[in-house]
Residue frames as a rotation matrix with the C-alpha (Angstrom) as fourth column:
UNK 1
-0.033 -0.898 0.438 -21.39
0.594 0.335 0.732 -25.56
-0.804 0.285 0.522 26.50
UNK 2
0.374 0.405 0.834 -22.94
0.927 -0.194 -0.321 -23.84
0.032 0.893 -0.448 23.70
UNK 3
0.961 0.262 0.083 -23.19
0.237 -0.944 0.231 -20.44
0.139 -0.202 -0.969 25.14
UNK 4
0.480 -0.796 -0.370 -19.52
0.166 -0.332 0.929 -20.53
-0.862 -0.507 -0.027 26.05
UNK 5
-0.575 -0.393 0.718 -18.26
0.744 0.114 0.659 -20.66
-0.341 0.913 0.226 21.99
UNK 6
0.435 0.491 0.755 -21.01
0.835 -0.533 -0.134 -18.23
0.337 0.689 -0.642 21.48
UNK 7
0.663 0.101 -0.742 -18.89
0.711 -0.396 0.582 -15.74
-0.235 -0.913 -0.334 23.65
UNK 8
0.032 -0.961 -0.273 -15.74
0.340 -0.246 0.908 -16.33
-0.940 -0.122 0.319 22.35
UNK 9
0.160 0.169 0.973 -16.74
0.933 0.297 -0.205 -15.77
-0.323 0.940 -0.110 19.14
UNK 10
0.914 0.120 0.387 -17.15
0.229 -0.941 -0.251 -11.75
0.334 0.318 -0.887 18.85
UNK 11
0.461 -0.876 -0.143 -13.69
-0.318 -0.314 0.895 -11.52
-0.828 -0.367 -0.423 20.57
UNK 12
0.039 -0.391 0.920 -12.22
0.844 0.505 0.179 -13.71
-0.534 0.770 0.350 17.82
UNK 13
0.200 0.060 0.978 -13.62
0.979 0.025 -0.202 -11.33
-0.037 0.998 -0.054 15.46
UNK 14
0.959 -0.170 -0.228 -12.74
-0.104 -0.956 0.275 -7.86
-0.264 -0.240 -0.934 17.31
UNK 15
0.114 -0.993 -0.027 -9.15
-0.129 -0.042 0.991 -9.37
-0.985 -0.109 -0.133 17.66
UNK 16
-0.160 -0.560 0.813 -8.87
0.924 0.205 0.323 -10.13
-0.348 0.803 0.484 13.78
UNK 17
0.915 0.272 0.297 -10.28
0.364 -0.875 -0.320 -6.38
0.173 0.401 -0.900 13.12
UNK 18
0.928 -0.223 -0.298 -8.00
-0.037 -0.852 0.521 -5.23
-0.371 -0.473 -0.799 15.07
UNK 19
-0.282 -0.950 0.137 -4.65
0.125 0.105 0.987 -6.86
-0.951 0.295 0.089 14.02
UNK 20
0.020 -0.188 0.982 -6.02
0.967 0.254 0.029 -6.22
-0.255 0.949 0.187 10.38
UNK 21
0.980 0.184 0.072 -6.16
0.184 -0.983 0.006 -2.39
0.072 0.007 -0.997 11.22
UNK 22
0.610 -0.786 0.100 -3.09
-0.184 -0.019 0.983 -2.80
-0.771 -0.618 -0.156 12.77
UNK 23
-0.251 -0.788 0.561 -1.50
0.531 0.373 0.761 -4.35
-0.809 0.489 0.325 9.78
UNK 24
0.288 0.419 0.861 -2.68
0.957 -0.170 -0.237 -1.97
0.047 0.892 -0.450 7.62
UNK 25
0.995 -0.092 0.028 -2.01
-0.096 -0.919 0.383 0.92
-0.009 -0.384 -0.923 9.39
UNK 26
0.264 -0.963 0.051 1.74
-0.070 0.033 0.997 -0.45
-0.962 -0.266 -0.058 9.80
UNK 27
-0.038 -0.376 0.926 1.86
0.999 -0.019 0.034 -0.75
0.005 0.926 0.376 5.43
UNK 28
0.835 0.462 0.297 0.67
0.531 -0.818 -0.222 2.65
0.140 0.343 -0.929 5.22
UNK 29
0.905 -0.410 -0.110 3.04
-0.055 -0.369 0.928 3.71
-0.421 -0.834 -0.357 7.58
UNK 30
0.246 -0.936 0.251 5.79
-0.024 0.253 0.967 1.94
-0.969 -0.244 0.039 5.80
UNK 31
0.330 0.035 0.943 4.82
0.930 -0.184 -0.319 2.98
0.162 0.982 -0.094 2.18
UNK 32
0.744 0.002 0.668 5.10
0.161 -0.971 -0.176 6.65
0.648 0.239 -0.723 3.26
UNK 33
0.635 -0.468 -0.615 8.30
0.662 -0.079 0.745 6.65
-0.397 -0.880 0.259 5.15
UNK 34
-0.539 -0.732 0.418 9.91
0.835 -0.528 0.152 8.54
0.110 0.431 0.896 2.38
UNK 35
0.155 0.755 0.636 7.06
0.419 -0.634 0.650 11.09
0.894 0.166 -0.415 2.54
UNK 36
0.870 0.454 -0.191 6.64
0.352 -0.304 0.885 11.28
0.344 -0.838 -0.424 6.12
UNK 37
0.784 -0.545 -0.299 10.34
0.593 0.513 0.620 11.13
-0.185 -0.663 0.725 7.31
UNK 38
-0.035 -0.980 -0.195 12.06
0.834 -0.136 0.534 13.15
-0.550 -0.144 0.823 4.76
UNK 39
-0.254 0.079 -0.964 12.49
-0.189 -0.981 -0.030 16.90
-0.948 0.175 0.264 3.94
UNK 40
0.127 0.569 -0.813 10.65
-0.941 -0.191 -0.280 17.55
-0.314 0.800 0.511 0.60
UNK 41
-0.890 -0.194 0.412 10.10
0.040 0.869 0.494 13.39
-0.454 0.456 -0.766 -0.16
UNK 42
0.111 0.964 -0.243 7.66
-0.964 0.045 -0.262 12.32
-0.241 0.264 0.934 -2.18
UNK 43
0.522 0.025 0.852 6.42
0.216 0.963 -0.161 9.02
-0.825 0.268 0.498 -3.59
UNK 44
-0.543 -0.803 0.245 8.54
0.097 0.230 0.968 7.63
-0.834 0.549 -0.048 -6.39
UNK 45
0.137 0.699 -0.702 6.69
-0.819 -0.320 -0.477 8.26
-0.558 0.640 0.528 -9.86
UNK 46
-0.096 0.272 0.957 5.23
-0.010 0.962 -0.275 5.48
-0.995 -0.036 -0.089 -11.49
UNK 47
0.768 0.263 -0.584 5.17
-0.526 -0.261 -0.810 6.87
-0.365 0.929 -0.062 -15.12
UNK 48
0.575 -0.587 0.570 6.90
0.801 0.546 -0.247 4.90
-0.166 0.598 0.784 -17.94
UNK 49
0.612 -0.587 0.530 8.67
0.147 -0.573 -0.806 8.33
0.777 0.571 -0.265 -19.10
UNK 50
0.913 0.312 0.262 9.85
-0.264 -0.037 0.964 8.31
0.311 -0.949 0.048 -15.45
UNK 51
0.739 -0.393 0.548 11.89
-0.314 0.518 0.795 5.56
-0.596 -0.760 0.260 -15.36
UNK 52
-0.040 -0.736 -0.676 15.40
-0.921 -0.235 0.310 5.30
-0.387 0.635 -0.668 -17.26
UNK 53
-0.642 -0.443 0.626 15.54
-0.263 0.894 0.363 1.81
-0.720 0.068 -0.690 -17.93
UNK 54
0.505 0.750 0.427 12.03
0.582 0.070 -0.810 1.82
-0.638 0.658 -0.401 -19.96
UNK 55
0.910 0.039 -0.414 13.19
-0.153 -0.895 -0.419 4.71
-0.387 0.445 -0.808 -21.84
UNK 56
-0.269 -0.746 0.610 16.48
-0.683 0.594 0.425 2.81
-0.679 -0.303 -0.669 -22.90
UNK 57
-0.463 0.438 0.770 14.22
0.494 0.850 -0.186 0.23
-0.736 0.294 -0.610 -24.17
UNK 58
-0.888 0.407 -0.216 12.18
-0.440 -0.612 0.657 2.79
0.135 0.678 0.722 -26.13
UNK 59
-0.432 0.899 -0.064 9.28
0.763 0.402 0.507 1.78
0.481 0.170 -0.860 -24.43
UNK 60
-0.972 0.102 0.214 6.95
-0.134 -0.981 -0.143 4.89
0.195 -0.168 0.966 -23.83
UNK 61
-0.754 0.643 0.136 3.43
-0.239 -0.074 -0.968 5.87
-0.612 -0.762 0.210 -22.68
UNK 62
-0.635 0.524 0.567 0.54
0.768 0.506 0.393 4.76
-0.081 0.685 -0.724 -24.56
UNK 63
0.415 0.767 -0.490 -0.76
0.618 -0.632 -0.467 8.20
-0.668 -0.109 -0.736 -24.48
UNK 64
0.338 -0.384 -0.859 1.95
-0.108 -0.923 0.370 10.05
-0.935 -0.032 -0.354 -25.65
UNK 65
-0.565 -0.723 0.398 2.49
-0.221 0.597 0.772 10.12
-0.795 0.348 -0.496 -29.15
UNK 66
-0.307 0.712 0.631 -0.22
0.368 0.700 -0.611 9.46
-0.878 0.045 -0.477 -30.66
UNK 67
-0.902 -0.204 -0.381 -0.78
-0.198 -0.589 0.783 10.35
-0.384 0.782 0.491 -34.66
């Protein structure tokens, strides 16, 4: 009885590798659809000076500036 649970066990743990490759591979995939998909895409830019709505607010980079 023993030996049969020791069997299934390494499958168990191939099949969770795999679907956790799998779901990784499928974020990747779906972070970089602008990248991959369209003519000169890139990722969005993550800087504070970047985005209009911060800048608005007069909130700016903690680098920039600096006296």
């Amino acid at each position: 009885m023993f030996l049969i649970f020791a069997l299934q066990k390494p499958i168990m743990n191939m099949q969770t590798v795999f679907l956790t490759i799998i779901l990784i591979g499928l974020a990747v995939v779906l972070l970089g659809v602008r990248v991959l998909f369209v003519k000169n895409g890139k990722f969005p830019s993550g800087h504070v000076h970047d985005i209009p709505a911060l800048r608005k607010k007069g909130i700016g980079c903690a680098s920039e500036n600096r006296t």
